[in-house]
C-alpha positions as CSV (number, residue, x, y, z in Angstrom):
1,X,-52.2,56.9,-64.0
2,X,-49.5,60.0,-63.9
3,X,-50.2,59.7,-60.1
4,X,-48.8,56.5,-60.4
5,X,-46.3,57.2,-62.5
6,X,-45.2,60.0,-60.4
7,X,-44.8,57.7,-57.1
8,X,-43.1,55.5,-59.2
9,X,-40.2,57.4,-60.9
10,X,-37.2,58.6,-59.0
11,X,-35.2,61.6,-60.9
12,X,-31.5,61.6,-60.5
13,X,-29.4,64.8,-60.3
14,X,-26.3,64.7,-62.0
15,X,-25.3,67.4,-60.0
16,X,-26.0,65.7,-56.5
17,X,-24.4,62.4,-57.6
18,X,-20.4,62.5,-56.6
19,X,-17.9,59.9,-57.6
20,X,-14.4,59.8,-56.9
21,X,-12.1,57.2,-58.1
22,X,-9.3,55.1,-56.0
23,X,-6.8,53.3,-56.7
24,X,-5.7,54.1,-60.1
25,X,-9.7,53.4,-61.3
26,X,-9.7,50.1,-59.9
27,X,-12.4,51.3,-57.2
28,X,-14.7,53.7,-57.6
29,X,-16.5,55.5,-54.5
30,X,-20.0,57.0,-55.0
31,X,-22.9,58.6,-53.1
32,X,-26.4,57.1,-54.1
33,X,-29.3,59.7,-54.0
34,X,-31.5,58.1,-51.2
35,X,-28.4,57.5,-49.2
36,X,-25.9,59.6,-47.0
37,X,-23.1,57.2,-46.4
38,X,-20.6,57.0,-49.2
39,X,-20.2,53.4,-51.2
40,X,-17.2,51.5,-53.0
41,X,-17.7,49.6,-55.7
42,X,-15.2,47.1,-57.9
43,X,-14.5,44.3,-59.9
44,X,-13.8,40.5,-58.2
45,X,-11.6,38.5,-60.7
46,X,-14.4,36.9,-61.7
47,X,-15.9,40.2,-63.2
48,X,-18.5,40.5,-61.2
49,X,-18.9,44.0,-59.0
50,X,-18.9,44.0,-55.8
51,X,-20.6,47.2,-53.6
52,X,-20.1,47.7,-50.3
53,X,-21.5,51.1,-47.6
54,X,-18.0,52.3,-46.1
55,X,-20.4,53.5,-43.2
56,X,-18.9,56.9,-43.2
57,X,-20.6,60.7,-44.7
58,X,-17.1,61.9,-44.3
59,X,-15.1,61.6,-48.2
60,X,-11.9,61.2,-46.3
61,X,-12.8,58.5,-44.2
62,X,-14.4,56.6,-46.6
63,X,-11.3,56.9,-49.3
64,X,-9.7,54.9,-46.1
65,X,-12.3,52.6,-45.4
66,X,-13.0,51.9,-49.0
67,X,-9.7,51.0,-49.7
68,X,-9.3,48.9,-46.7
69,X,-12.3,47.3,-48.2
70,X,-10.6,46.6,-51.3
71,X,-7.5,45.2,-49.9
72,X,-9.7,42.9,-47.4
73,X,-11.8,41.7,-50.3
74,X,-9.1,41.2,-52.5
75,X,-7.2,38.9,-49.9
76,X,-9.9,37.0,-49.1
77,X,-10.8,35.9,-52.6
78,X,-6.9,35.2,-52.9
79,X,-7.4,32.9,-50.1
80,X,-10.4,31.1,-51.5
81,X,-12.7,32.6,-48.5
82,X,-16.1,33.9,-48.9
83,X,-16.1,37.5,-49.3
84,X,-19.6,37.5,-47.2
85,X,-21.1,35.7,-44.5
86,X,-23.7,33.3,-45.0
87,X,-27.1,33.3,-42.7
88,X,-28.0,29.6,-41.3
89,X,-30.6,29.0,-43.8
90,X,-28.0,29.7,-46.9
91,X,-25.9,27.3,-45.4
92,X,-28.4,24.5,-45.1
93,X,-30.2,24.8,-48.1
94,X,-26.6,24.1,-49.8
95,X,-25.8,21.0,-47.6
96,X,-29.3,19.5,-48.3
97,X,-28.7,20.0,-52.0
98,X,-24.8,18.3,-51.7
99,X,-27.3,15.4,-49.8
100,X,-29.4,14.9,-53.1
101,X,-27.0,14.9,-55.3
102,X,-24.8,12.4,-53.3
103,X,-28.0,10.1,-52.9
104,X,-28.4,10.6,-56.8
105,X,-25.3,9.9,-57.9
106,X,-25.2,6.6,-55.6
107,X,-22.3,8.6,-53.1
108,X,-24.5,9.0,-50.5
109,X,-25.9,7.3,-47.6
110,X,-29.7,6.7,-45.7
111,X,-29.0,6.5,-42.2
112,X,-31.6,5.0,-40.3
113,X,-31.5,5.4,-36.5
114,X,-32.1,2.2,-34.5
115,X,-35.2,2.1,-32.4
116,X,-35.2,3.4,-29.0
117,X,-35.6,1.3,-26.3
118,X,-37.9,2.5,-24.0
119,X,-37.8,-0.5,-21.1
């Protein structure tokens, strides 16, 4: 059992973990301890956070990207665009739903395809 508790339980360091804050607090970049890259993290409006890898091991670099970051977020949600992409299957699974709740709610059409003629 303590084997398994062993390969189980990761220790953090408070000496190994950095953070640095941006922008008057409203961004905060951070090191996590399996990773080398630094990451941002903030609020949306909706007060939900939002983390992000600036892709960068260099603290100067990712103070710019991170910020950058910030500012592209922050424009985005402004302009009622999706902060991330969406895979194909995200995208469909939504419209299918929008379909059954159009049929339910008698909004909706069946479309049946005439039969092909094959003379």
């Amino acid at each position: 059992m303590s084997s398994l508790q062993q390969l189980f339980t990761t220790q953090f360091d408070a000496n190994t973990i950095k953070q640095v804050k941006l922008m008057d607090g409203k961004a905060l970049l951070y090191k996590r301890p399996q990773s080398v890259q630094w990451q941002v993290r903030f609020k949306l409006a909706n007060n939900k956070w939002h983390s992000t890898t600036t892709n960068t091991t260099d603290i100067e670099q990712a103070k710019i990207n991170a910020i950058a970051i910030y500012e592209t977020v922050k424009i985005k949600t402004d302009a009622g665009l999706a902060i991330t992409t969406k895979i194909f299957k995200q995208i469909a699974l939504d419209e299918i739903a929008n379909m059954s709740r159009a049929l339910d709610n008698n909004i909706g059409r069946r479309v049946i395809p005439p039969p092909l003629n094959l003379t």
